[in-house]
TORGU-463256 format. One line per 10 residues: number of its first residue (from 1); their letters; for each residue x, y, z of C-alpha. Coordinates in Angstrom, 2 decimals, decimal comma. Each point is the difference from the previous one (the first is absolute). Last residue first. Layout:
! TORGU-463256
NUM = A = X/Y/Z; ...;
END
This chain:
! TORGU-463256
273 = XXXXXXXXXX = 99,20/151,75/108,67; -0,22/-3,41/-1,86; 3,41/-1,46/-1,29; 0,81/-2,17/-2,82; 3,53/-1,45/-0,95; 1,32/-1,26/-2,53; 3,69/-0,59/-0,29; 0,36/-1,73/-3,05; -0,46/0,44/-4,18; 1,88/-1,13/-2,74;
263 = XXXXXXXXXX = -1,28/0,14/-3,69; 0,13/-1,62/-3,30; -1,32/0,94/-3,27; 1,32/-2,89/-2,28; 2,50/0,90/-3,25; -1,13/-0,10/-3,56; -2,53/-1,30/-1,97; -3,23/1,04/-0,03; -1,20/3,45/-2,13; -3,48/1,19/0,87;
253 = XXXXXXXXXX = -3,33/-0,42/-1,57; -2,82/1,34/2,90; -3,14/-2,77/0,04; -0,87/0,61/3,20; -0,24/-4,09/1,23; 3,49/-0,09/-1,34; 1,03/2,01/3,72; 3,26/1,78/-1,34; -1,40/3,54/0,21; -1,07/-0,87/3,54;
243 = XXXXXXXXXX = 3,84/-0,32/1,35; -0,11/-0,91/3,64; 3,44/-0,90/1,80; 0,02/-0,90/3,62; -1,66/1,54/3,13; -3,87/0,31/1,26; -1,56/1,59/2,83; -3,41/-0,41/0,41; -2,94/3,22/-0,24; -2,30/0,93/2,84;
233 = XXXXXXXXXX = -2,95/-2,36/0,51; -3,71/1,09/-0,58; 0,78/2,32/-3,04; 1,36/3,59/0,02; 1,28/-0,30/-3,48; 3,80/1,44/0,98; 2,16/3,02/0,28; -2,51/2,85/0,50; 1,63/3,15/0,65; 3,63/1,00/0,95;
223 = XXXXXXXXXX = 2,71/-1,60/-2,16; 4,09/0,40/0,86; 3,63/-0,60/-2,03; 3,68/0,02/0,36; -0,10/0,01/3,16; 3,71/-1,29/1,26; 1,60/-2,30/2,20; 1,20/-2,87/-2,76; -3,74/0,96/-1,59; -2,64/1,32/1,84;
213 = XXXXXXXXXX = -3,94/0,07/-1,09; -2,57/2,20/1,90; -3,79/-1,22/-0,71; -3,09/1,84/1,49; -3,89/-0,73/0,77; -2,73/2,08/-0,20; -2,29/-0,64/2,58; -4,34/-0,89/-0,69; -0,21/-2,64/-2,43; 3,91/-1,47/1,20;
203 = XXXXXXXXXX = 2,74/1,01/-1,14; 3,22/-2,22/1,14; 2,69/1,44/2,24; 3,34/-1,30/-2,02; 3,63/0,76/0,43; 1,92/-1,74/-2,33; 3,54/-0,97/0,45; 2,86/-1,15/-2,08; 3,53/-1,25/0,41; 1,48/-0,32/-3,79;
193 = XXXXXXXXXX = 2,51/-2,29/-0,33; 1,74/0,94/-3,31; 1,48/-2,26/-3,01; -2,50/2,90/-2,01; -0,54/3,29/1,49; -3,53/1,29/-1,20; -1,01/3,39/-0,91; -2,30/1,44/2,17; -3,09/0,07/2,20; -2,63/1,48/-2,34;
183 = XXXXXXXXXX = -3,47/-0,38/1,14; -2,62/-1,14/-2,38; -3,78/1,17/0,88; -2,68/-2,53/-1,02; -4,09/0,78/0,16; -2,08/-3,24/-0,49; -3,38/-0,30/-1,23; -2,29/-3,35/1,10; -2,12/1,51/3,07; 0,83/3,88/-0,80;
173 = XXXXXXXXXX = 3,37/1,97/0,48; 1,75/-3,06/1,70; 3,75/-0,03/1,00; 3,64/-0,71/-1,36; 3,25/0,99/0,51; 3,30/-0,81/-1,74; 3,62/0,19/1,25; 2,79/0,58/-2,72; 3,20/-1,29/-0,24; 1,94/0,94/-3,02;
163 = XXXXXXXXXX = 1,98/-2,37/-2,54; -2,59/0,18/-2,45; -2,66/-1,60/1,70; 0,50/-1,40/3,76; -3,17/0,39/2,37; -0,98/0,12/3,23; -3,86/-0,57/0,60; -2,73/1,55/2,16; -3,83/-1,01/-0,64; 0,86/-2,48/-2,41;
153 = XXXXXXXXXX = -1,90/-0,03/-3,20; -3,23/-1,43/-0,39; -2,13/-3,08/-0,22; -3,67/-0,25/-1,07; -2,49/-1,17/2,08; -2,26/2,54/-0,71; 0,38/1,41/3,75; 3,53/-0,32/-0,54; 2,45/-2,73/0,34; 2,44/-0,11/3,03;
143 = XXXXXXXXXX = 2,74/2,49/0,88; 4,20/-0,36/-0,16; 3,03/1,88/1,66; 2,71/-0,26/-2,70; 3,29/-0,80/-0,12; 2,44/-0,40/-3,42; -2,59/0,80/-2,47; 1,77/-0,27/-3,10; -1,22/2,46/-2,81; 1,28/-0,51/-3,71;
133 = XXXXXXXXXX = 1,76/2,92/-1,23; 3,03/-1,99/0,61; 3,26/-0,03/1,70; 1,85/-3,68/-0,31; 1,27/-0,77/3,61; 4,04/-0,92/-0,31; 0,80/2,14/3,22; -2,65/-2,02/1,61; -2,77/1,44/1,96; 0,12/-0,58/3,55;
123 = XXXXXXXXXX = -2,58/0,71/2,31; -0,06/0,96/4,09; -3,40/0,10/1,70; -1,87/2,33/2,88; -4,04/0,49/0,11; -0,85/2,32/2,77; -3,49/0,06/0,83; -2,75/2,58/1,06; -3,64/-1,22/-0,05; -1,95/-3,26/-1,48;
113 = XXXXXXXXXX = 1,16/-3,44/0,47; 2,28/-2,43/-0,86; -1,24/-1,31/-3,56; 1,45/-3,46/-0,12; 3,89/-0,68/-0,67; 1,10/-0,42/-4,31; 2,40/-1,16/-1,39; 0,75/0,69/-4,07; 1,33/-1,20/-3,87; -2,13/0,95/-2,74;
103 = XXXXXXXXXX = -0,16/0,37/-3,53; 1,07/-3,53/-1,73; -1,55/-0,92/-3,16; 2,17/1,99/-2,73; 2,81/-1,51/1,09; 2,01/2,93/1,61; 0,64/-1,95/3,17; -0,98/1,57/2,79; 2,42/-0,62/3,18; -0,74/0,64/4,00;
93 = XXXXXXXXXX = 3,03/-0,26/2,68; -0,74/0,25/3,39; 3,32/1,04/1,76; 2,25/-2,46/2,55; 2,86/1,34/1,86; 3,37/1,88/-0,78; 0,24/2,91/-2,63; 2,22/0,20/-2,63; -1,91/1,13/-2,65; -2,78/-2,62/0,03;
83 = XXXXXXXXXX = -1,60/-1,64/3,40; 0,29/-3,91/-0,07; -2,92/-1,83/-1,12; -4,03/-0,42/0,65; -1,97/-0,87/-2,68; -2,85/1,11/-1,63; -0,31/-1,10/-4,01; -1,25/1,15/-3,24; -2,03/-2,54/-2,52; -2,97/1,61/-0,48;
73 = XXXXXXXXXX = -2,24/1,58/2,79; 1,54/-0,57/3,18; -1,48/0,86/2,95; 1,06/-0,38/3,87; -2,66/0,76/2,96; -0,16/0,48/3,72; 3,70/0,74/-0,07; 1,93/-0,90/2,94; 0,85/-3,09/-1,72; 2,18/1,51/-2,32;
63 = XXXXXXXXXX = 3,09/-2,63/0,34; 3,77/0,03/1,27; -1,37/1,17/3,58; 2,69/2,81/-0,50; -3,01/1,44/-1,98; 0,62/3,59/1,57; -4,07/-0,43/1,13; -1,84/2,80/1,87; -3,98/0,26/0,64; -1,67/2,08/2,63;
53 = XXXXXXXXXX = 2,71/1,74/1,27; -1,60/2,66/2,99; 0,77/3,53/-0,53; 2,07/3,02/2,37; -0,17/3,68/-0,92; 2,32/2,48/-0,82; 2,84/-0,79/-2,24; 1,35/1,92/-2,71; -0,65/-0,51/-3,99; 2,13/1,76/-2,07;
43 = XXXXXXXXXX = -0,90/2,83/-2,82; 1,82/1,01/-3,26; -1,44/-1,98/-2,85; -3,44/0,94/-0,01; -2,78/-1,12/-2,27; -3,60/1,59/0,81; -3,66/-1,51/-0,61; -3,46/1,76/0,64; -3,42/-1,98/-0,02; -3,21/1,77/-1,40;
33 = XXXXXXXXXX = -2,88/-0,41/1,93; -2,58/-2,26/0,63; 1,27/-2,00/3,15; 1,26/2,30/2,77; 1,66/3,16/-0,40; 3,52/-0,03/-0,56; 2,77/-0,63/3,13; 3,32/1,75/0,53; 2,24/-3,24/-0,48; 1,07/-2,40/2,85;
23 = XXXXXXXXXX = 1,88/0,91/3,19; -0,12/-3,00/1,64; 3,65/-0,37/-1,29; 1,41/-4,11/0,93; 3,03/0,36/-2,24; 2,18/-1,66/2,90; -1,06/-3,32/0,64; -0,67/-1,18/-3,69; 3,07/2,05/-0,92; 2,14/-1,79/2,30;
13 = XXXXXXXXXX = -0,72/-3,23/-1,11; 0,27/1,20/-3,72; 3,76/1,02/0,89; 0,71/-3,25/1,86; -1,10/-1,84/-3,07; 1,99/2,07/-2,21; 3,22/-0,07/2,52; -0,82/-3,63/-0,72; -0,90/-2,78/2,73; 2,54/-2,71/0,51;
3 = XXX = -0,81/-0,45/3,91; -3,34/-1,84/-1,90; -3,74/1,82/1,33;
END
């Protein structure tokens, strides 16, 4: 990593390292039941187990060819560019333009795995972001298409609608019928680096499975229950901007015009414990 690495950098370095809990949420019964959600605000993580990094890129490479995958859909762009409000170092930097064909900007690594992970990231949302009703998926932590072949929503996804972040969970109540929970996780601080971390143990048929989220140090949110699809791979990480509502293909009239969605993100890193 560059000698001119950011107090933020530094800071999401250290939380990677240091928010490693082991102590996940009480957990439900197995697959079937009813999942339960909480939001704190008030709770820090502390340190007492060890984890292996599986994945980590602070794209001081200059490109994203960590990723196993990059997607476009429209005319948005990936680069790589110097960090925002005054940091030092390179940040991924995803745009939307508001076009009225452009929906998607994201990387993506392979599925990892099933178990107990720790997935850490910074983001950036700019002061001038325009808050809307509209949903943007931010991260999210995808499946595959259903036994009808039919595609779904993300089992786990971080979201920006309103000007509040808000973590959503989803799982199977039948072959084809999904059950969603939304988590609140606060209101967002625009021109702000957030440092992020998401402790995941996936479901599987038999375990429940739990999800603690920490923001700049602190749960603000958890899940215990079934988190995911319980397919034949465990979901894949993705990053970026994702706005669905703006996908022409679903036929939803919005207004175009106006400024692009853009966003920063850097300092990922995944651990298994």
């Amino acid at each position: 990593m560059s000698a001119r690495i950011s107090a933020r950098r530094a800071a999401g370095t250290a939380l990677a390292a240091a928010l490693l809990t082991g102590t996940l949420a009480a957990p439900a019964a197995v697959a079937g039941t009813t999942a339960t959600t909480t939001a704190t605000t008030a709770t820090t993580a502390t340190v007492t187990t060890t984890a292996a990094t599986v994945f980590a890129d602070d794209f001081e490479s200059g490109t994203v060819s960590r990723w196993t995958r990059q997607r476009i859909d429209g005319n948005g762009t990936i680069t790589v560019t110097g960090a925002p409000a005054g940091g030092s170092g390179l940040a991924a930097r995803f745009s939307v333009p508001n076009d009225g064909a452009s929906y998607r900007s994201e990387v993506a690594v392979n599925a990892l795995g099933w178990g107990s992970y720790r997935f850490a990231l910074a983001d950036y949302l700019p002061a001038d972001w325009v808050q809307t009703s509209t949903e943007t998926i931010v991260a999210q932590w995808h499946g595959y298409p259903l036994s009808d072949g039919s595609d779904t929503k993300p089992p786990i996804a971080l979201t920006v609608k309103d000007g509040s972040w808000r973590l959503k969970v989803h799982w199977l109540t039948g072959p084809t019928t999904v059950a969603e929970a939304v988590i609140p996780l606060g209101t967002v601080q625009f021109g702000h680096w957030n440092q992020w971390a998401f402790d995941i143990t996936w479901s599987t048929d038999s375990t429940p499975g739990s999800i603690t989220v920490y923001r700049d140090g602190v749960q603000v949110g958890t899940h215990s229950g079934l988190n995911n699809y319980h397919q034949n791979q465990a979901p894949y990480f993705k990053t970026g901007i994702y706005r669905a509502n703006w996908n022409p293909a679903k036929g939803i009239p919005y207004p175009t015009g106006g400024p692009d969605v853009v966003l920063y993100s850097d300092s990922v890193v995944v651990t298994q414990y």
